[in-house]
VEXLO-912057 format. One line per 8 residues: number of its first residue (from 0); their letters; for each residue x, y, z of C-alpha. Coordinates in nm, 4 decimals. Example, Ala and Ser with C-alpha at 12.3 -4.5 7.8 and 13.67 -1.06 7.14 Angstrom:
BEGIN
0 = AS = 1.2300,-0.4500,0.7800 ~ 1.3670,-0.1060,0.7140 .
REM end
This chain:
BEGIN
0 = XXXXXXXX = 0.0679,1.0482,1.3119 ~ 0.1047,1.4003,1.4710 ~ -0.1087,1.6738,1.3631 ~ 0.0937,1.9833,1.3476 ~ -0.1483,2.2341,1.2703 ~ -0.5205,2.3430,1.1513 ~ -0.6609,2.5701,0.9212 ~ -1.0400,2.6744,0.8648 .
8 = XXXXXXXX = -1.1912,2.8846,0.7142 ~ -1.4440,3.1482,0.8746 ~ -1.7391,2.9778,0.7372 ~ -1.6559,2.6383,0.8849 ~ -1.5727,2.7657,1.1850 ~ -1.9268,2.9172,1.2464 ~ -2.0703,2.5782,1.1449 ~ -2.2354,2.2861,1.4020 .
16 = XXXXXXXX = -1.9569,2.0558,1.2359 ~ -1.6692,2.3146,1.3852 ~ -1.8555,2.3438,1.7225 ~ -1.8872,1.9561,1.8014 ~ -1.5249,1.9149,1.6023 ~ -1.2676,2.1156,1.7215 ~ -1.2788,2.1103,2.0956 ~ -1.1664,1.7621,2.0234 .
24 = XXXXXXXX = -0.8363,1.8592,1.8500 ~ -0.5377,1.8703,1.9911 ~ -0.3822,2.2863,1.9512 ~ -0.5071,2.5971,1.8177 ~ -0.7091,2.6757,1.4881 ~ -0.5283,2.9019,1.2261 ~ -0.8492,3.0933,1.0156 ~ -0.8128,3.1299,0.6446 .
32 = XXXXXXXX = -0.8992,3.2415,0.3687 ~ -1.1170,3.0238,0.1630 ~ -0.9362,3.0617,-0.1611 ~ -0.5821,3.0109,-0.0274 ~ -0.7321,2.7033,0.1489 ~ -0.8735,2.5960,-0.1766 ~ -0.5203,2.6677,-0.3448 ~ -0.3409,2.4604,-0.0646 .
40 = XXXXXXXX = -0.6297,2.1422,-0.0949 ~ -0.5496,1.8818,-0.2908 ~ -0.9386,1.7881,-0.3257 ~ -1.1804,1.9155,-0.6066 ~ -1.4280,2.0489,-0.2998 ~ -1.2670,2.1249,0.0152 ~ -1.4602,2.1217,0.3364 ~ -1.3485,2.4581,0.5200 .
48 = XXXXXXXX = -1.0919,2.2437,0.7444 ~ -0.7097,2.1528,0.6497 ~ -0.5526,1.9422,0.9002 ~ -0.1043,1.9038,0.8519 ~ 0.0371,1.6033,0.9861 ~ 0.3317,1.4541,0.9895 ~ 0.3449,1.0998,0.8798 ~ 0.6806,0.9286,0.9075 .
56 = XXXXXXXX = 0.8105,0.6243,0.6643 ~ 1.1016,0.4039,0.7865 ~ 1.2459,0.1040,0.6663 ~ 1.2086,-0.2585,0.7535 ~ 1.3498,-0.1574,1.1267 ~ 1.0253,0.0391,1.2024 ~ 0.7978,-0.2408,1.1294 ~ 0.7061,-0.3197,1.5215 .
64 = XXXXXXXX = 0.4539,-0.5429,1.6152 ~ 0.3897,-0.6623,1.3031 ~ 0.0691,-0.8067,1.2305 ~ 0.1276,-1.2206,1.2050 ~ -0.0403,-1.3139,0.8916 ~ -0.0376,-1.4920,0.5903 ~ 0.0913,-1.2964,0.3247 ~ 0.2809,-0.9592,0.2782 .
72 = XXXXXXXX = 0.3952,-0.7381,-0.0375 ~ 0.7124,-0.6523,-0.1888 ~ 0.6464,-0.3480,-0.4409 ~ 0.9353,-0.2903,-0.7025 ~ 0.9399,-0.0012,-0.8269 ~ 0.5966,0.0772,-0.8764 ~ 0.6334,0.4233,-1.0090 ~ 0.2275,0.5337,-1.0471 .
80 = XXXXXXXX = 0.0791,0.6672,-0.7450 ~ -0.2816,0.5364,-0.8025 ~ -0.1373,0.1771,-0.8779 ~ 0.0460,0.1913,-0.5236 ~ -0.2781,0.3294,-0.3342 ~ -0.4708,0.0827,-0.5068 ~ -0.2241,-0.1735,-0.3960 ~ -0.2577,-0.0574,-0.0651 .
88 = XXXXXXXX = -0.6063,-0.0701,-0.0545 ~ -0.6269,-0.4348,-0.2209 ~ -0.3660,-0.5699,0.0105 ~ -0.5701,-0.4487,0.3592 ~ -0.8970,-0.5881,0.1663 ~ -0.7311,-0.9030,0.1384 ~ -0.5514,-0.9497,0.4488 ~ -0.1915,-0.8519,0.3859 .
96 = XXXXXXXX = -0.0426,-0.8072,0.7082 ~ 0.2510,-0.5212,0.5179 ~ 0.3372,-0.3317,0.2381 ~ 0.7181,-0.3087,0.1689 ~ 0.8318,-0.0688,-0.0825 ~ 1.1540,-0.0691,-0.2972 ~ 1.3781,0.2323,-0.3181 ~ 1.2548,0.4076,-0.6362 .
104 = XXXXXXXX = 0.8870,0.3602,-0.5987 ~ 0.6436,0.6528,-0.5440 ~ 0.6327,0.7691,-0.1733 ~ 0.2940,0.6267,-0.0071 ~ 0.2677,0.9846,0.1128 ~ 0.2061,1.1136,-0.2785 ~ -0.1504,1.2679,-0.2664 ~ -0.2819,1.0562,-0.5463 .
112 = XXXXXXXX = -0.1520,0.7312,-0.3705 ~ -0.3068,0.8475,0.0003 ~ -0.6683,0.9123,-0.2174 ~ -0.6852,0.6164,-0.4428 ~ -0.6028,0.4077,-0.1166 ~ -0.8939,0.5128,0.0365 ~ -0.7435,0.5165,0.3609 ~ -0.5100,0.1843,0.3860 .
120 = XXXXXXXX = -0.1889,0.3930,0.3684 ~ -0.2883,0.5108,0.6990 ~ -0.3539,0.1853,0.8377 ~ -0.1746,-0.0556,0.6496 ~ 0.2166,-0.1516,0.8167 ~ 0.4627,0.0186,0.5518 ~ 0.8209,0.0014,0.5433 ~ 0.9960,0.1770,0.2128 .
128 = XXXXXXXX = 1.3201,0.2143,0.0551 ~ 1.3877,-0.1888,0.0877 ~ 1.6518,-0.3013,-0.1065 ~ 1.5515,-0.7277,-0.2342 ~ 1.8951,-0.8541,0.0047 ~ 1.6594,-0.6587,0.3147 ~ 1.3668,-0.8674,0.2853 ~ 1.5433,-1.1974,0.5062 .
136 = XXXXXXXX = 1.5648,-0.9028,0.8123 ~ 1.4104,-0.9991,1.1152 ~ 1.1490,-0.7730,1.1108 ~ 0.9862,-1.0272,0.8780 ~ 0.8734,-1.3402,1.0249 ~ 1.0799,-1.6255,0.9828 ~ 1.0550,-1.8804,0.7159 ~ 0.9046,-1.6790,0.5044 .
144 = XXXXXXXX = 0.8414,-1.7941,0.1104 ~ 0.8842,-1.5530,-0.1481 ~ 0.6515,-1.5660,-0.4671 ~ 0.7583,-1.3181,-0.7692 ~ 0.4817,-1.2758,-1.0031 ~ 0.5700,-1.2869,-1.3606 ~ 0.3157,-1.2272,-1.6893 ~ 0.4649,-1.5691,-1.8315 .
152 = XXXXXXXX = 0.6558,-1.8885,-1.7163 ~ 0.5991,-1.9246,-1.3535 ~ 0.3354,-2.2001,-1.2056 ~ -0.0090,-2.1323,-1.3010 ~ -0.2252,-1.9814,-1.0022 ~ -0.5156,-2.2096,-1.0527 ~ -0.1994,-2.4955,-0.9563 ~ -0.0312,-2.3034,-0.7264 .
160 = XXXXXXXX = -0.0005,-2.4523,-0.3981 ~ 0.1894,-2.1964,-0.1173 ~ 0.3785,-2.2370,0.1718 ~ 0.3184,-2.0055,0.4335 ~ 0.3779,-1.7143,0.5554 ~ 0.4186,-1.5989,0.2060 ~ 0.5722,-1.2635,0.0498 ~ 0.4230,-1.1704,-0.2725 .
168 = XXXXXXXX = 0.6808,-1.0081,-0.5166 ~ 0.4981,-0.7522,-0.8135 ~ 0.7161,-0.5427,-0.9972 ~ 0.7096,-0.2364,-1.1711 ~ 0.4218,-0.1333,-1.4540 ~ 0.7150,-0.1389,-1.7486 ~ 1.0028,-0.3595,-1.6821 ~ 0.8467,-0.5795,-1.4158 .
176 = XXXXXXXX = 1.0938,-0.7634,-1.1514 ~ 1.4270,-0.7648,-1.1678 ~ 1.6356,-1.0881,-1.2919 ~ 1.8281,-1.0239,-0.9389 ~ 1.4924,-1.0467,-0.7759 ~ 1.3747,-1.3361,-0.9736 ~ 1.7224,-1.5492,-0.9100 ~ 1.6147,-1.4726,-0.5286 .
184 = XXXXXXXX = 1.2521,-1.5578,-0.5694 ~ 1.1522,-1.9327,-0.4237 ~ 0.9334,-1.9738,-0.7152 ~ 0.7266,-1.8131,-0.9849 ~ 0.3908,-1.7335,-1.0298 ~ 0.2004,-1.6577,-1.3587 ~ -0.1799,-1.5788,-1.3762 ~ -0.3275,-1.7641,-1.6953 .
192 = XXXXXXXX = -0.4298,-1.5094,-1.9534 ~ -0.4918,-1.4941,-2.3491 ~ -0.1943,-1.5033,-2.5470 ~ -0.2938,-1.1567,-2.7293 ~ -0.2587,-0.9673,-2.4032 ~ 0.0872,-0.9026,-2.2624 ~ 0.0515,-0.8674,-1.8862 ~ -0.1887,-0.7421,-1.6644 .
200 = XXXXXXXX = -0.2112,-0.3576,-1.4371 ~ 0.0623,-0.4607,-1.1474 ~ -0.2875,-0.4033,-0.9190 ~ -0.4916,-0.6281,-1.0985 ~ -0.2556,-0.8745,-1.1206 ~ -0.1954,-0.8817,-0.7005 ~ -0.5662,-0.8524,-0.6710 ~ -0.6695,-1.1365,-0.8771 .
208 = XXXXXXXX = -0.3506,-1.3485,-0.7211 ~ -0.4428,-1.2361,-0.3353 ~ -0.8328,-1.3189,-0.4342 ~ -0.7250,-1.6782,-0.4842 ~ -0.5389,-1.7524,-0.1969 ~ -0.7738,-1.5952,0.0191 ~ -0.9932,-1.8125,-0.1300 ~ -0.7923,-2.1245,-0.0863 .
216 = XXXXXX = -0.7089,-2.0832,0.2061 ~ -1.1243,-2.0446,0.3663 ~ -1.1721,-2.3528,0.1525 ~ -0.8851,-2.5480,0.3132 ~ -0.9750,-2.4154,0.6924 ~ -1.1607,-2.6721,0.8947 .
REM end
């Protein structure tokens, strides 16, 4: 990230906070108005301080030194920003070591998706616009098993037994995975739910799903 350029307002810029901050900032300070910084915030109480900065997404090729873990996600056209923040925020909690994105779902740099990630779309390894035929690239590591979660007909989680490193396939909050994406998939998994309820939020579902193998994977460690 590259911060491009700062602007207070003359109230925060008299304050202790400015004094101690912004001889640590890289650049000059631009002073503004309070209500055009208000109008140009995309928070309900802004602090006095806007910082700009540029935050590049790439595809699979920018995905360097990527973290060597157990699983990683495959979003599909997850069109809500909150559900892809949230996703973001479940996958770090769990241990995902990336977050791949489909063309045609919500940038991760949508406002709502940076706030209701609480921070993991800054941390979190991202790669977007990834067609399904990308995900065998070598940025990926090798031998990796890919799971498509479906509401129905896959292998029940509490039976589910992965091979890993695994990629774990959710799909949009309508229409779900694609059949092209499903044909691809190495199996199918299916949380259990009641029969009067058609499918669970696309977060939900990954966070119950990511829950378990976390969990069955500290219970198989020595």
């Amino acid at each position: 990230m590259k911060l491009e350029l700062v602007l207070a307002t003359p109230a925060f810029l008299d304050s202790a906070e400015a004094h101690s901050l912004l001889p640590k900032l890289s650049g000059s300070v631009t002073e503004i108005d309070e209500q055009i910084l208000e109008e140009l915030c995309d928070a309900d109480s802004p602090k006095g301080i806007l910082g700009v900065v540029r935050l590049p997404r790439t595809g699979l090729g920018g995905l360097q030194a990527l973290p060597d873990r157990d699983v990683y996600l495959y979003a599909y056209r997850i069109q809500d920003p909150g559900n892809l923040g949230a996703l973001a925020r479940t996958g770090e909690a769990f241990g995902s070591g990336a977050l791949i994105l489909s063309p045609d779902t919500v940038h991760p740099n949508h406002p709502r998706a940076l706030r209701a990630s609480a921070g993991s779309l800054l941390r979190v390894p991202i790669a977007v616009g990834v067609e399904p035929a990308e995900l065998s690239s070598s940025a990926l590591p090798r031998k990796l098993t890919s799971v498509a979660l479906v509401p129905r007909g896959g292998t029940r989680l509490d039976r589910f037994r992965p091979d890993y490193p695994l990629l774990l396939m959710v799909g949009s909050e309508g229409a779900g995975l694609s059949e092209s994406i499903l044909d691809r998939a190495d199996s199918l998994l299916t949380i259990p739910i009641s029969d009067s309820v058609e499918s669970l939020n696309v977060t939900v579902a990954a966070s119950v799903v990511l829950w378990q193998l976390q969990r069955q994977r500290a219970e198989s460690s020595p």
